[in-house]
MDAnalysis code that builds the backbone (N, CA, C; Angstrom):
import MDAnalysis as mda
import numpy as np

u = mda.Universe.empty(195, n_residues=65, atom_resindex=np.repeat(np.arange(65), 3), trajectory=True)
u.add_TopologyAttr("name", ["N", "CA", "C"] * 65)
u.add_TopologyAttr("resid", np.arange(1, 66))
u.add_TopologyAttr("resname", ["UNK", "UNK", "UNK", "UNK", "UNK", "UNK", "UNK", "UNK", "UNK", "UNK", "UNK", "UNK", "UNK", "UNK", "UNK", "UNK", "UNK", "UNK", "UNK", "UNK", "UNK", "UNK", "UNK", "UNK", "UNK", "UNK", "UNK", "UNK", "UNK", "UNK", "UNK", "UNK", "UNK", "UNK", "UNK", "UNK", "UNK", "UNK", "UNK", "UNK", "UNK", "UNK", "UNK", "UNK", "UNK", "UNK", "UNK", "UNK", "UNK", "UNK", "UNK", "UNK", "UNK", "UNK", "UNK", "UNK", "UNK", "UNK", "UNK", "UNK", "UNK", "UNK", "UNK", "UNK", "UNK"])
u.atoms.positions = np.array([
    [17.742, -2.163, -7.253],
    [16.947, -3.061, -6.428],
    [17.729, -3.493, -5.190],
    [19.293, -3.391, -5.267],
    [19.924, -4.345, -4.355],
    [19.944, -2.996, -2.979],
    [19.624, -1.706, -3.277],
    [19.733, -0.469, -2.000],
    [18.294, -0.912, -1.627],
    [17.749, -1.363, -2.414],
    [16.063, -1.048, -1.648],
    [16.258, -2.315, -0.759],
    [16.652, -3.452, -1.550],
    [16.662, -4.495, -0.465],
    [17.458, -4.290, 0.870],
    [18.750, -3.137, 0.738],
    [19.738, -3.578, 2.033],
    [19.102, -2.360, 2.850],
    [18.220, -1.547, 2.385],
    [17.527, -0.741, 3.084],
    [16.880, -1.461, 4.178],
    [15.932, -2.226, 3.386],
    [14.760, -2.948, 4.096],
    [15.757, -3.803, 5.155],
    [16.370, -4.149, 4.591],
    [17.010, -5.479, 5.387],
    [17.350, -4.807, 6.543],
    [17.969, -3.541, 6.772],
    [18.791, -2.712, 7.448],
    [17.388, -2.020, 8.564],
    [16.099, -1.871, 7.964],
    [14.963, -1.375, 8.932],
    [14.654, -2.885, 9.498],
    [14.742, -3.938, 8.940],
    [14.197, -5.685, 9.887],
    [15.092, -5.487, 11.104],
    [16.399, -5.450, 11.131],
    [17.589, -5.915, 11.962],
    [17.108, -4.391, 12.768],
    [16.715, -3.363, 12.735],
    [16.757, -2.140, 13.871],
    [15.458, -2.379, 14.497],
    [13.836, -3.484, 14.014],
    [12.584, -3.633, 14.276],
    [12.834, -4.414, 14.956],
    [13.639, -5.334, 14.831],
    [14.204, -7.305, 15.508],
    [14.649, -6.592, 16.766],
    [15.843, -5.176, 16.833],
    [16.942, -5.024, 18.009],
    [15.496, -4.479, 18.945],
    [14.274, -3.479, 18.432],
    [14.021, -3.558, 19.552],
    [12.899, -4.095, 19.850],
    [12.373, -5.069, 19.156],
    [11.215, -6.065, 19.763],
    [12.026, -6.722, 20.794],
    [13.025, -7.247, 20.741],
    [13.957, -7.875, 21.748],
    [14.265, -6.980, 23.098],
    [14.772, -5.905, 22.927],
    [14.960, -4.449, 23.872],
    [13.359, -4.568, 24.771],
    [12.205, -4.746, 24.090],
    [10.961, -3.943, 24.711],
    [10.673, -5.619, 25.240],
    [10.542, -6.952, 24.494],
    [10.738, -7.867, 25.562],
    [11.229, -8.430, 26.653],
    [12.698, -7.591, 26.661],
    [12.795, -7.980, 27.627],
    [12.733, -7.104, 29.159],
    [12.452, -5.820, 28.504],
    [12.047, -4.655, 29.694],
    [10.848, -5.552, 30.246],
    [9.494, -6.101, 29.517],
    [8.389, -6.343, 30.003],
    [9.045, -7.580, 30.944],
    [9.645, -8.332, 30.296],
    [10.145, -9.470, 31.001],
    [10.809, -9.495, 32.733],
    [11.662, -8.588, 32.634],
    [12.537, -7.612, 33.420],
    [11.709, -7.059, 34.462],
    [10.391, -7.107, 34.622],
    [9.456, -5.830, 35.419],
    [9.935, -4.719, 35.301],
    [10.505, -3.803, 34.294],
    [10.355, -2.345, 34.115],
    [8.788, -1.654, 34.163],
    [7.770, -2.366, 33.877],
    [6.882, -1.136, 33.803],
    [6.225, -1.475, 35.240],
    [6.311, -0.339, 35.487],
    [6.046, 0.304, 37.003],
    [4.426, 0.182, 37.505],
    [3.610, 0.116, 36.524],
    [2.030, -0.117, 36.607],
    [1.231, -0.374, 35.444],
    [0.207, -0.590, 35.260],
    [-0.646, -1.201, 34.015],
    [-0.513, -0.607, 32.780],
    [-0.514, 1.096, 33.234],
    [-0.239, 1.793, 32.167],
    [0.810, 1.899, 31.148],
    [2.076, 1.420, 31.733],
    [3.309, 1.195, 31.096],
    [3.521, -0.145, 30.783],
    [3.057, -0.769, 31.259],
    [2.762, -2.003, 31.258],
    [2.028, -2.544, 29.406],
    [1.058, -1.649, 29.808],
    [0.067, -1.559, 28.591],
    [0.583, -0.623, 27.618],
    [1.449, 0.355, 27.816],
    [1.945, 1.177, 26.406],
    [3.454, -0.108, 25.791],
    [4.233, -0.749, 26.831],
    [4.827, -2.051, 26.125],
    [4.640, -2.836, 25.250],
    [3.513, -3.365, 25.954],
    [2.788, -4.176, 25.716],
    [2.305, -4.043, 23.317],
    [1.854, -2.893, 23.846],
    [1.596, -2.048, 22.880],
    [2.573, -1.598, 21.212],
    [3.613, -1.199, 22.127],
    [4.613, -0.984, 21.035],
    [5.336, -2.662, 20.344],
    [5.197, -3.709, 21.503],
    [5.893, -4.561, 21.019],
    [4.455, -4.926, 19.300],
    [3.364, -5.061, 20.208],
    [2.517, -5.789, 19.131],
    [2.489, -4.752, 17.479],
    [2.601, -3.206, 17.574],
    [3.170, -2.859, 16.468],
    [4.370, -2.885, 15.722],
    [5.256, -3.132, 16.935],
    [6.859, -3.996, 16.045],
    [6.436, -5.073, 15.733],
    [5.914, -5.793, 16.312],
    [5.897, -7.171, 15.428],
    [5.108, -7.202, 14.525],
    [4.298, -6.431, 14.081],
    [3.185, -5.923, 12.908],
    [4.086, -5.512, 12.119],
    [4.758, -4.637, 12.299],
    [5.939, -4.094, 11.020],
    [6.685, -5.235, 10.616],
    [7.232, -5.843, 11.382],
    [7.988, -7.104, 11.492],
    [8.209, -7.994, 9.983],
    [6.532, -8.574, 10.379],
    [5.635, -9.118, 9.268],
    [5.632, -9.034, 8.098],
    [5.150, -7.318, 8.272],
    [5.055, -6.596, 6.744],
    [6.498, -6.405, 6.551],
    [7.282, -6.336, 6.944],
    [8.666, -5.979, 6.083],
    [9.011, -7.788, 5.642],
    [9.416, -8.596, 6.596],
    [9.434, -9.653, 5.662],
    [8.308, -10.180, 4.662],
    [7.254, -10.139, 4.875],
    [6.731, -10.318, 3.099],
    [7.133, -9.938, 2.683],
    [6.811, -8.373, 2.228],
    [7.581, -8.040, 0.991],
    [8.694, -7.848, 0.615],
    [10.024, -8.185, 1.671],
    [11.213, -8.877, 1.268],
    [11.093, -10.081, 0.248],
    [10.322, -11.046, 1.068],
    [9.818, -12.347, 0.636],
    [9.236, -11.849, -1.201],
    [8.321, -11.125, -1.766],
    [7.653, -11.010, -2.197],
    [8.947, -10.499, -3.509],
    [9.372, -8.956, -2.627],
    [10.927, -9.020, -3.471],
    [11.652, -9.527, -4.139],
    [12.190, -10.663, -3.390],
    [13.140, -11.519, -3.932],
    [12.476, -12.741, -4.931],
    [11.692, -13.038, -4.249],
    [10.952, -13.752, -5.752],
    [10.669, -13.547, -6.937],
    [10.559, -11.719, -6.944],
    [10.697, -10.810, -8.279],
    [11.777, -11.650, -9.363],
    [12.736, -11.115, -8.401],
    [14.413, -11.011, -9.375],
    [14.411, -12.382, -9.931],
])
């Protein structure tokens, strides 16, 4: 149980590095027009969807043991 957890733990901390990375490009004015703008935009709201789902069922995890 303790690899599955440092797994997970180990995919949060690489989802966290780049919700942070893609905020602050948008932040930054990297995207050049709407379209990039809007594929950012985009990837951040499915990192932070994964985000979510990996801490529940961390959450959900550890309440197991």
């Amino acid at each position: 149980m303790e690899d599955t957890l440092s797994f997970a733990y180990g995919i949060l901390k690489t989802v966290e590095s780049r919700i942070t990375l893609t905020e602050e490009n948008i932040l930054q004015g990297a995207p050049l027009d709407m379209e990039s703008y809007k594929q950012l935009v985009g990837e951040l709201e499915g990192l932070q969807y994964a985000k979510r789902e990996i801490k529940d069922r961390l959450d959900r995890l550890e309440k197991e043991e």
